[in-house]
N, C-alpha and C positions, 0 to 999 in steps of 0.2 A: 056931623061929628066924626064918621067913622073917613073921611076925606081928610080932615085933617091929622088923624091917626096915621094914616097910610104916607102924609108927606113927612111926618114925624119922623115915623120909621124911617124913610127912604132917606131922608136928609141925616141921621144918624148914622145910615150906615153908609153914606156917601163920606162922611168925617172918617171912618172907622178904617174903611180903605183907602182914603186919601192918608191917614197916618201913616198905615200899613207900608206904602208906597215909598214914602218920606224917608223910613228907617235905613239911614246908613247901613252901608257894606264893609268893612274891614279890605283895605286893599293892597296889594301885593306884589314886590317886583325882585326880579333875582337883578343885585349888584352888582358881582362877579363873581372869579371863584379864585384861589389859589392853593397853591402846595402849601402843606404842613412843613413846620423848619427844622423836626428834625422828623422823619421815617420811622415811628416807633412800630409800627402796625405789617404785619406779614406780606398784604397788598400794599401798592400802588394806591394813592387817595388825594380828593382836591377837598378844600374848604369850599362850600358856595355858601356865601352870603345871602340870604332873604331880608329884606327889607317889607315890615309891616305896618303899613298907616292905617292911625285909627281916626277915622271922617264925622266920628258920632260926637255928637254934646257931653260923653259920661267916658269915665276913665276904664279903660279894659286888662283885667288883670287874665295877663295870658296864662294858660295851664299846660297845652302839649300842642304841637304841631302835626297831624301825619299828612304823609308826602307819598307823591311818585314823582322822585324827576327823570327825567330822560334826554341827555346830550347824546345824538348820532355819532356813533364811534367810541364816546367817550365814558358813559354812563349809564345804568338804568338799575336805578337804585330807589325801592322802595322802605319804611320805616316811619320812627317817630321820633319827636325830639322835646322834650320838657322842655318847656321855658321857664315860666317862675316868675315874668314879672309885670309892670304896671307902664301903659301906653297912659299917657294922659290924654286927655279932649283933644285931636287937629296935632297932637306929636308923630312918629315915628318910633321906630325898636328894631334892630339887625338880629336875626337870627341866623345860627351859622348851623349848616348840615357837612355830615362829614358824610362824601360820599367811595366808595371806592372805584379806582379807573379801571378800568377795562383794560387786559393787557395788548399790548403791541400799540394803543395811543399816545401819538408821537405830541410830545407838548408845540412844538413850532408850527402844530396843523391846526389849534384853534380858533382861527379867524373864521367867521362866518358860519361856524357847528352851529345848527338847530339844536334849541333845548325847549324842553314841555316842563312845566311845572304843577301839577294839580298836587289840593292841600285843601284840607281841612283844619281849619283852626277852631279853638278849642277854647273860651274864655268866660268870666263871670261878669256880667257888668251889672248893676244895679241889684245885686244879689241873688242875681240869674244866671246857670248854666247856661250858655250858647255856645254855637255853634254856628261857623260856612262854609260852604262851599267855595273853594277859590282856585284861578288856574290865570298861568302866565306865559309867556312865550315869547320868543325874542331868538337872537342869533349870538355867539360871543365874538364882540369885537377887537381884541386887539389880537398882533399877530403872534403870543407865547404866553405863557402862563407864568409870572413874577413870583418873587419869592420877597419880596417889598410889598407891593402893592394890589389888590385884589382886580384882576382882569378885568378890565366893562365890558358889560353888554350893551347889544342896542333891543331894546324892547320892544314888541307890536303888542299891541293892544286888541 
């Protein structure tokens, strides 16, 4: 009797961490970044776009973003950013941080800046406060920063 208790148990909590496992991550990539169209702000500042996919079965109503990003030369700017709204199941959602530039960086010098991303997102899904841990990292690729169109990066993973 107490044999078959023991695989009970065991096989229970084999499912239990096998779910555990299974549970999507919310994942994360910086887009690009660009200048703001008009200078209202006393610094120097880029737009970086975040880009946040959600992997899970249930819709994620985003609450706040906090950040550290970190562009070499260009940046290192920590904070938060309210979001406010709802990823459906396998969508996507842009979120935009304003970060301020670092004086004497030359906009024609960001081809190939390393940039760090860590972030904590901040969501309710199934009427559950959560939370992850998330971080990104890439280099930016094109050779100037557009006032059109949001620079790419190229990402590593």
């Amino acid at each position: 009797m107490s044999y078959l208790r023991l695989h009970a148990v065991l096989l229970a909590f084999a499912v239990l961490v096998v779910s555990a496992c299974s549970s999507a991550t919310p994942k994360m990539k910086v887009l690009g970044v660009k200048a703001p169209r008009i200078q209202q702000l006393e610094k120097p500042s880029m737009k970086v776009f975040v880009e946040v996919h959600n992997p899970t079965s249930q819709n994620l109503n985003l609450q706040r973003l906090q950040y550290r990003l970190i562009a070499e030369e260009w940046f290192d700017s920590k904070g938060e950013v309210k979001v406010g709204r709802i990823i459906t199941a396998g969508a996507s959602a842009v979120v935009e941080i304003l970060v301020p530039v670092t004086e004497g960086a030359e906009q024609g010098r960001m081809r190939g800046v390393p940039y760090t991303l860590d972030a904590r997102l901040f969501a309710v899904a199934d009427k559950t406060q959560r939370s992850w841990k998330l971080s990104a990292k890439g280099a930016l690729a094109a050779s100037q920063a557009s006032r059109i169109r949001p620079t790419q990066v190229a990402d590593r993973y």
